[in-house]
C-alpha positions as CSV (number, residue, x, y, z in Angstrom):
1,X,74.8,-74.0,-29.1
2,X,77.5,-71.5,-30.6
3,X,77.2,-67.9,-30.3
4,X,77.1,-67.5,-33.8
5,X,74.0,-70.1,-34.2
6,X,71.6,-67.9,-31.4
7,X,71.9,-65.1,-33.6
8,X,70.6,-66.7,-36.6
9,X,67.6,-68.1,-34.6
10,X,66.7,-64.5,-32.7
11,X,67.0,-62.7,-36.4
12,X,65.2,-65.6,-37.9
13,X,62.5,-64.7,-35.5
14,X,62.2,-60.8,-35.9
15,X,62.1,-61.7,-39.7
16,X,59.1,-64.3,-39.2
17,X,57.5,-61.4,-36.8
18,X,58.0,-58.5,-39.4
19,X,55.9,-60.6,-42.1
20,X,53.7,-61.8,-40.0
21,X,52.6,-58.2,-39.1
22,X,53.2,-56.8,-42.4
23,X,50.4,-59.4,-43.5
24,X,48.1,-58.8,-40.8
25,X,48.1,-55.1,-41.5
26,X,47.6,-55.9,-45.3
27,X,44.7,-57.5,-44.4
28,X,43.2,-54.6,-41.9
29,X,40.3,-53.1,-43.4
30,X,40.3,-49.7,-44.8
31,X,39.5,-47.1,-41.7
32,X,36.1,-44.9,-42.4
33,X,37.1,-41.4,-42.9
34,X,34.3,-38.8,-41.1
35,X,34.2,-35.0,-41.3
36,X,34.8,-33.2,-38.2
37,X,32.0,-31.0,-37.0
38,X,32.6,-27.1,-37.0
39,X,33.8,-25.8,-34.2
40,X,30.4,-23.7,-33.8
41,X,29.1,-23.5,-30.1
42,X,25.6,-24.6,-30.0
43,X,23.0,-21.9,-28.0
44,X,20.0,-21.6,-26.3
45,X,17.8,-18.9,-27.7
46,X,14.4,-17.1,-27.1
47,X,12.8,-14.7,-28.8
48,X,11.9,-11.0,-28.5
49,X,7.9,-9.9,-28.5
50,X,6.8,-6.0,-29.5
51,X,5.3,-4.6,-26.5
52,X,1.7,-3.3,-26.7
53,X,-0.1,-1.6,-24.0
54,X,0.8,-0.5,-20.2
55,X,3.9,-2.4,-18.2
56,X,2.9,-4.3,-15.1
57,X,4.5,-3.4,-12.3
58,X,4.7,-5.9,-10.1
59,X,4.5,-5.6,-6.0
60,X,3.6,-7.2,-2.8
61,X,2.3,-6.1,0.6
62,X,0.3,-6.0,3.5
63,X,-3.4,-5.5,3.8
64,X,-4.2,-3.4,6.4
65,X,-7.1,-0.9,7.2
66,X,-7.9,2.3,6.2
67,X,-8.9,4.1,8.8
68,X,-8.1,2.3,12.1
69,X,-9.2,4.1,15.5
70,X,-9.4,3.5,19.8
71,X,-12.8,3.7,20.9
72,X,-12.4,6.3,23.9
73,X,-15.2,7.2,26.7
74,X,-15.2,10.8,27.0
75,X,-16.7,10.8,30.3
76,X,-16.2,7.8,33.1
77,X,-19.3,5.8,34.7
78,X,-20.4,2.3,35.3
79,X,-21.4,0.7,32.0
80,X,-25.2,-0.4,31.9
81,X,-25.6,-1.3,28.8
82,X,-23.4,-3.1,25.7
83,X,-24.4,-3.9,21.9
84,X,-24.8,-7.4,21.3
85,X,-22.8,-7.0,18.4
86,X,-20.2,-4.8,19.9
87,X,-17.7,-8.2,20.2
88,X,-14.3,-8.4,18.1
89,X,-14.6,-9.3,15.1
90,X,-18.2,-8.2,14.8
91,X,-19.5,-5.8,12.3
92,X,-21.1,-1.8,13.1
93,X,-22.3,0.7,11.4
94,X,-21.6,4.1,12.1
95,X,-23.8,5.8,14.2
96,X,-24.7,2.9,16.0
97,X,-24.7,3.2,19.8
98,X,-21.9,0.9,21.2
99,X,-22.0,1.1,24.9
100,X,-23.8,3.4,27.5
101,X,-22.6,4.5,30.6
102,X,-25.2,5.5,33.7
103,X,-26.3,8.9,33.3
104,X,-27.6,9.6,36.6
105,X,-24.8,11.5,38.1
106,X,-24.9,13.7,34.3
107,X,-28.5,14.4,34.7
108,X,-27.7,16.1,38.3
109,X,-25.4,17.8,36.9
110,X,-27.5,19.4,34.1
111,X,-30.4,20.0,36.8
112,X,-27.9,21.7,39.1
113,X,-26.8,23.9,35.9
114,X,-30.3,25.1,34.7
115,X,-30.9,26.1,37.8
116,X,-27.4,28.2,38.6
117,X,-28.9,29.6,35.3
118,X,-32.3,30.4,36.2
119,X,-30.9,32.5,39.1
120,X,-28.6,34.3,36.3
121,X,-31.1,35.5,34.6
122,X,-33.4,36.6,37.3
123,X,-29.9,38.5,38.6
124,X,-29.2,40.1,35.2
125,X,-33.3,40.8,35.0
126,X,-32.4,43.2,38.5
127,X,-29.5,44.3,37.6
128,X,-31.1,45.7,34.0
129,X,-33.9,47.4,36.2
130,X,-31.6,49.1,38.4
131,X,-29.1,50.4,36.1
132,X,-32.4,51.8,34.3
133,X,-33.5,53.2,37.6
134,X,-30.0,54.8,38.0
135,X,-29.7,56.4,34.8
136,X,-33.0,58.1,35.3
137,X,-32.5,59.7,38.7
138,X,-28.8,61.1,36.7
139,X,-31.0,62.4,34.3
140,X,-33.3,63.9,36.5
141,X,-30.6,65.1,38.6
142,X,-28.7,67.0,36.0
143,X,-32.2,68.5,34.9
144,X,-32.7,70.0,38.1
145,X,-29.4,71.5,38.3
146,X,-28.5,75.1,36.9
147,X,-28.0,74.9,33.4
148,X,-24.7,77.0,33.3
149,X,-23.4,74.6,35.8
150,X,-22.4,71.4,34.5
151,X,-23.3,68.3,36.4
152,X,-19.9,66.4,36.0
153,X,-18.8,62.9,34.9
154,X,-21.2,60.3,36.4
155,X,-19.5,57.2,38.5
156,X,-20.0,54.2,37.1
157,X,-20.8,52.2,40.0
158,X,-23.7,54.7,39.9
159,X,-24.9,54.3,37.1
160,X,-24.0,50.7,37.8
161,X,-22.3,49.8,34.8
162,X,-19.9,47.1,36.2
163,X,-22.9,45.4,38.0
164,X,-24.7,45.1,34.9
165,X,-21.6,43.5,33.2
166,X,-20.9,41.4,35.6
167,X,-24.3,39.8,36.2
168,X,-24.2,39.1,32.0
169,X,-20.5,37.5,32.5
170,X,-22.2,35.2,34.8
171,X,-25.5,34.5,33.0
172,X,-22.4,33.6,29.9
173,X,-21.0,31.6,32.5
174,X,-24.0,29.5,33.6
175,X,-25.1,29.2,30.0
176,X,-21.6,27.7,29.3
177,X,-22.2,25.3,32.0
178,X,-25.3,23.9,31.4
179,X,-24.1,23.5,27.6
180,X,-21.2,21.4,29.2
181,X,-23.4,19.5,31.2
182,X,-25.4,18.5,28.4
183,X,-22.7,17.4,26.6
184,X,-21.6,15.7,28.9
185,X,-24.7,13.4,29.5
186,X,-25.1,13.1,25.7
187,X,-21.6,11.4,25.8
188,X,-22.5,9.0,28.1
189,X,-23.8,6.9,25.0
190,X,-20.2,5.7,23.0
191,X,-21.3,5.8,18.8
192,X,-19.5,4.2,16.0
193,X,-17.2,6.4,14.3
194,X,-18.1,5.0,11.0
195,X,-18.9,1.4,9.4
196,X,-16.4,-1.4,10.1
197,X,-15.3,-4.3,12.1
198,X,-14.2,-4.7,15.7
199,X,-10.5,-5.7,15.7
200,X,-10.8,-6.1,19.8
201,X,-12.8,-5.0,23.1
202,X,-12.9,-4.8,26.8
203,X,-16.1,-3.5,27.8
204,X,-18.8,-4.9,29.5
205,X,-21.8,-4.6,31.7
206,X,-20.8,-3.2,35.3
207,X,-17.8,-2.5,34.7
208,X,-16.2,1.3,35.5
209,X,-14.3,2.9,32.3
210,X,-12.7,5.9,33.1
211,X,-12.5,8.7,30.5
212,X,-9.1,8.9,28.2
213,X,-9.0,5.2,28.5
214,X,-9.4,2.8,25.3
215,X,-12.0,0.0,25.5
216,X,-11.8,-1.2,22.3
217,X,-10.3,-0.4,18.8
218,X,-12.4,-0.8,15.4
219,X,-10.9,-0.4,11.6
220,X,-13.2,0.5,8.6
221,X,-14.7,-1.3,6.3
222,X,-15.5,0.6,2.9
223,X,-11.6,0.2,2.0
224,X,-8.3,-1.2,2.8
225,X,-4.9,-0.5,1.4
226,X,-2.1,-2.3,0.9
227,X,2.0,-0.6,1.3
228,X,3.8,-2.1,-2.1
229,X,7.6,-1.0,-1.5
230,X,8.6,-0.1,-4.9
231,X,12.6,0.7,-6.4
232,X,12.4,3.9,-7.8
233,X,13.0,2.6,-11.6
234,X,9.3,1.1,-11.0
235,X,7.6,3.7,-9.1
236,X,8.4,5.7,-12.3
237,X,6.8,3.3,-14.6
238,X,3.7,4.6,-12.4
239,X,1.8,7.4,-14.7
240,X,1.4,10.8,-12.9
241,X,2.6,8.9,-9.6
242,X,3.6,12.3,-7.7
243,X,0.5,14.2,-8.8
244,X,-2.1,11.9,-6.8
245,X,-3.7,13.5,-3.9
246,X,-4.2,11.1,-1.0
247,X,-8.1,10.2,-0.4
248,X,-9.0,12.3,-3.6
249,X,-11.0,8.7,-5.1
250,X,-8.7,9.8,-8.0
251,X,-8.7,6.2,-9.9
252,X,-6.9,6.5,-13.0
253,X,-4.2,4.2,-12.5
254,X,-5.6,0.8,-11.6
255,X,-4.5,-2.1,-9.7
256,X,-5.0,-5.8,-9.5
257,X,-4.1,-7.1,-5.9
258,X,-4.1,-11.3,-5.8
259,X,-4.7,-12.9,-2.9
260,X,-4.6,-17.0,-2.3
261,X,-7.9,-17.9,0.0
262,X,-8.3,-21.8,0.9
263,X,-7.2,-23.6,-1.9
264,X,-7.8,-20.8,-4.8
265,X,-6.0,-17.6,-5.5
266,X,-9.0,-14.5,-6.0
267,X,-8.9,-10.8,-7.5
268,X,-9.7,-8.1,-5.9
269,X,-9.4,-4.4,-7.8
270,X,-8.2,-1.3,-6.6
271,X,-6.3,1.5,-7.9
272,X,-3.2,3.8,-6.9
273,X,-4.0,6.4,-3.9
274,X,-1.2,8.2,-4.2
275,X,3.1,7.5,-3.1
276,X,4.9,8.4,-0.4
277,X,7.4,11.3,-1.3
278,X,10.5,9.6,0.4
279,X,12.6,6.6,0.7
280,X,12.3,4.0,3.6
281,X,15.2,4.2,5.5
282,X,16.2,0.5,5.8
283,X,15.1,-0.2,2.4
284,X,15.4,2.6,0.4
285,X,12.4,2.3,-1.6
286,X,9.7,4.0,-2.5
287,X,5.8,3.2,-0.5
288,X,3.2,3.1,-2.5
289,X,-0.6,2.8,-1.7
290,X,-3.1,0.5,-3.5
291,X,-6.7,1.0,-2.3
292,X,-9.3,-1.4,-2.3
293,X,-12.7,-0.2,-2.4
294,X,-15.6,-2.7,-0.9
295,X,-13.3,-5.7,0.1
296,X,-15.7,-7.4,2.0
297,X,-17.6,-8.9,-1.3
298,X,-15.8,-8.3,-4.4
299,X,-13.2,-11.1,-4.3
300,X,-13.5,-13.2,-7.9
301,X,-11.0,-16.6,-8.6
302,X,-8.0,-15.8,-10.3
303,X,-8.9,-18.3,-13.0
304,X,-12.0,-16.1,-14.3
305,X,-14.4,-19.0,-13.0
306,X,-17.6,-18.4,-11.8
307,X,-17.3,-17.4,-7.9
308,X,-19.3,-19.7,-5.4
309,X,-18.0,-17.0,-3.3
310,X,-16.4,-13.5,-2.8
311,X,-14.2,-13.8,0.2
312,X,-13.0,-10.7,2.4
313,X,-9.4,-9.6,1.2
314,X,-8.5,-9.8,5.4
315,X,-6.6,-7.6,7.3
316,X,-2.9,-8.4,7.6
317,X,-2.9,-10.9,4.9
318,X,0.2,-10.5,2.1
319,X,-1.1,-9.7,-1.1
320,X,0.5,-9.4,-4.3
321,X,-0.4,-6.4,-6.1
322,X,-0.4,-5.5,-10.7
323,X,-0.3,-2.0,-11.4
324,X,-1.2,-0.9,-14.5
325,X,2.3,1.3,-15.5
326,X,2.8,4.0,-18.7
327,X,2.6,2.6,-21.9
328,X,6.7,3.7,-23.6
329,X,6.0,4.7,-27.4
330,X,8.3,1.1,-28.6
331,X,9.3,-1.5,-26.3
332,X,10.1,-5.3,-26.3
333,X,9.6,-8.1,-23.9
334,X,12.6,-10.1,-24.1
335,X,13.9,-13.7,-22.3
336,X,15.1,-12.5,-18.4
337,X,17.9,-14.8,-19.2
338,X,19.0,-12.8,-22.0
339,X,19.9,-10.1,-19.9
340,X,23.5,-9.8,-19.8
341,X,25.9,-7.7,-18.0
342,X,25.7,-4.1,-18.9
343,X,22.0,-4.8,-19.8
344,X,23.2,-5.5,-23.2
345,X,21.2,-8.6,-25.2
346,X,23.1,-11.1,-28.0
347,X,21.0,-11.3,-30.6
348,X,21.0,-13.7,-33.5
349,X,20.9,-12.8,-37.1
350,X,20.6,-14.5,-40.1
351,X,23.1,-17.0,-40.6
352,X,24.1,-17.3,-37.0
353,X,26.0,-14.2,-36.6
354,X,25.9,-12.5,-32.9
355,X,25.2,-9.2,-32.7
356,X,25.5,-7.0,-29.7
357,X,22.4,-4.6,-28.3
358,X,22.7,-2.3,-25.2
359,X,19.2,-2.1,-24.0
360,X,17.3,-0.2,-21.5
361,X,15.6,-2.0,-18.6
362,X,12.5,-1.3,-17.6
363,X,11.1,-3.9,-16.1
364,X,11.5,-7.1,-14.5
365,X,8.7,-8.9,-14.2
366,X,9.0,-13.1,-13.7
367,X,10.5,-14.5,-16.6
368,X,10.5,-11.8,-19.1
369,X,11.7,-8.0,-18.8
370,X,10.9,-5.1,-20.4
371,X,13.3,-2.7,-22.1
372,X,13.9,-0.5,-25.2
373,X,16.5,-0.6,-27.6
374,X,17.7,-1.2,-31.3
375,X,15.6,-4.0,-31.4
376,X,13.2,-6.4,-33.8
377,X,10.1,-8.2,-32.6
378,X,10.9,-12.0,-33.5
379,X,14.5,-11.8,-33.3
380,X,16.4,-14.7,-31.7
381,X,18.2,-14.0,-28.3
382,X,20.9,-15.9,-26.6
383,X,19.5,-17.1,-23.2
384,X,21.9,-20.0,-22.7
385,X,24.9,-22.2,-23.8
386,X,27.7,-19.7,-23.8
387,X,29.5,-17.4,-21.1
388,X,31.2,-14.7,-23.5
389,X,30.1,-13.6,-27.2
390,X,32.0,-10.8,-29.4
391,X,30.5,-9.0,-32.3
392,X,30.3,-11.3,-35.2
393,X,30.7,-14.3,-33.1
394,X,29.0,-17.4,-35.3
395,X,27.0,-19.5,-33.2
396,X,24.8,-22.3,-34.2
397,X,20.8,-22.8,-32.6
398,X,17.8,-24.9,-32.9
399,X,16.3,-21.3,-34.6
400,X,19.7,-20.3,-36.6
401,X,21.3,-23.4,-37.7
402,X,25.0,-23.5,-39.3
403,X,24.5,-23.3,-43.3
């Protein structure tokens, strides 16, 4: 085959290849033509509630007692006698004799003292008479003498002055010591301070305490507290915080301390005792103290059931504690999410438009948070679905959708 001839048959077959496409493409359907969606971002919103009523502020801590005391023999002995129900854990009531210690040896002693006191009185009783018998002869002496003569100053070992004093210093001294001695024995019976519970005890029958040393240690029972560290913002949502006086029963702010107990959580109210005027060192917050009156049988389910039960709120458990905070003239509850840096909010207006809000926080409570600001109760929120906005920003939601 010439050169000339393989030319015609390669443009023979471009030719046959150009119509062949140009017919396949004639025949191509036409291509549906769709309308690109606006480049809107689509957000997550929630919505802002008017606030009515106090703020919650919300705390957790550590039950403890309050009033908590060592159980300290004033004088030593052999123990002779213990209180059934003088065993950790069990319960007393104040006034109650715990323990006694032998009070032999103490009876002696008050014996021994009445009777160093007898013989002080029948000394003083002699001595009386015989400064009485002194002064009489002085008289009687300076009667006799001439009455331009004077008689002089009379010595008071005469007249036996000091005598006289000194037999009174020691009836006062005897006195003294039978009163100690009485004390004494009367201590050898160990009372309960006041009602409560025995956290722990080493005493028993026969054995030798020593006085100054601890046998035992017992916490009250008509109250407990709980320490609920607090930042400052939140100790100031706490109305008239600084003017509670500790132990005053004052019970004007309330509190609602929760507690989980088996398998159900229970409620047990108290109210603020007062706040500790300074910052804890390592966690610079403020300490405030929630009282709980009557613990032992005022527990009620958290669920507002009917109790089977009222559980002790125990010693050492961890609590969390609702205190009933100021009530602000306007406030709104708000998504947490929509919180944004520089607690400022995005709000959503009509037709999708972002607007900006600073706000003030007050509160931080779960979910929501508290805070006051140029705000409308039922206005939409960003809480999700964009990292920046700008004023005027359009932005399209399940609540503001794109007109």
């Amino acid at each position: 085959m010439s050169r000339l001839t393989g030319f015609i048959v390669a443009a023979g077959i471009l030719v046959v290849s150009a119509a062949l496409a140009a017919l396949l493409i004639s025949l191509a359907p036409e291509p549906t033509r769709t309308e690109q969606p606006p480049q809107i971002p689509f957000v997550q919103t929630g919505v802002v509630t008017a606030g009515s009523g106090p703020i919650p502020v919300h705390g957790s801590g550590t039950v403890r007692p309050s009033a908590e005391v060592e159980i300290v023999p004033q004088v030593g002995g052999k123990v002779v006698w213990v209180a059934p129900g003088f065993l950790s854990g069990g319960r007393i009531a104040a006034g109650d004799t715990l323990f006694r210690i032998e009070e032999v040896d103490y009876r002696y002693r008050v014996r021994d003292a009445e009777a160093n006191l007898a013989a002080s009185r029948v000394a003083l009783l002699k001595e009386t008479e015989q400064a009485a018998i002194a002064r009489a002869q002085r008289e009687l002496y300076a009667a006799g003498r001439d009455r331009e003569t004077s008689p002089g100053e009379a010595n008071p070992l005469a007249l036996r002055a000091p005598q006289l004093k000194a037999a009174q210093a020691a009836l006062d001294r005897d006195e003294a010591r039978v009163a100690d001695a009485r004390l004494a024995l009367s201590r050898t019976s160990v009372t309960a301070p006041f009602d409560g519970y025995v956290m722990e005890e080493s005493v028993a029958v026969g054995q030798v305490v020593a006085p100054a040393r601890p046998v035992a240690r017992v916490f009250s029972a008509d109250a407990v507290e709980i320490l609920v560290p607090l930042s400052d913002a939140d100790a100031d949502l706490i109305p008239g915080l600084w003017s509670l006086k500790a132990g005053d029963g004052n019970r004007r702010v309330t509190a609602r301390v929760v507690g989980r107990f088996g398998e159900g959580s229970y409620t047990w109210g108290g109210y603020v005792d007062r706040g500790e005027a300074y910052l804890d060192r390592q966690t610079r917050t403020v300490d405030v103290i929630v009282r709980v009156p009557d613990p032992a049988g005022t527990g009620r389910p958290a669920d507002g059931t009917a109790p089977s039960g009222s559980p002790p709120l125990l010693i050492g458990k961890f609590v969390d504690v609702e205190i009933e905070g100021r009530e602000p003239d306007d406030y709104f509850l708000v998504p947490r999410a929509a919180l944004r840096a520089g607690n400022v909010v995005w709000t959503v207006r009509d037709g999708g438009v972002v607007h900006i809000v600073p706000v003030t926080v007050l509160q931080r409570s779960g979910d929501a948070a508290y805070v006051t600001g140029m705000l409308e109760g039922g206005r939409s929120v960003v809480t999700g679905g964009i990292q920046f906005a700008t004023e005027g920003m359009r932005v399209q939601s399940e609540a503001e959708p794109t007109p």
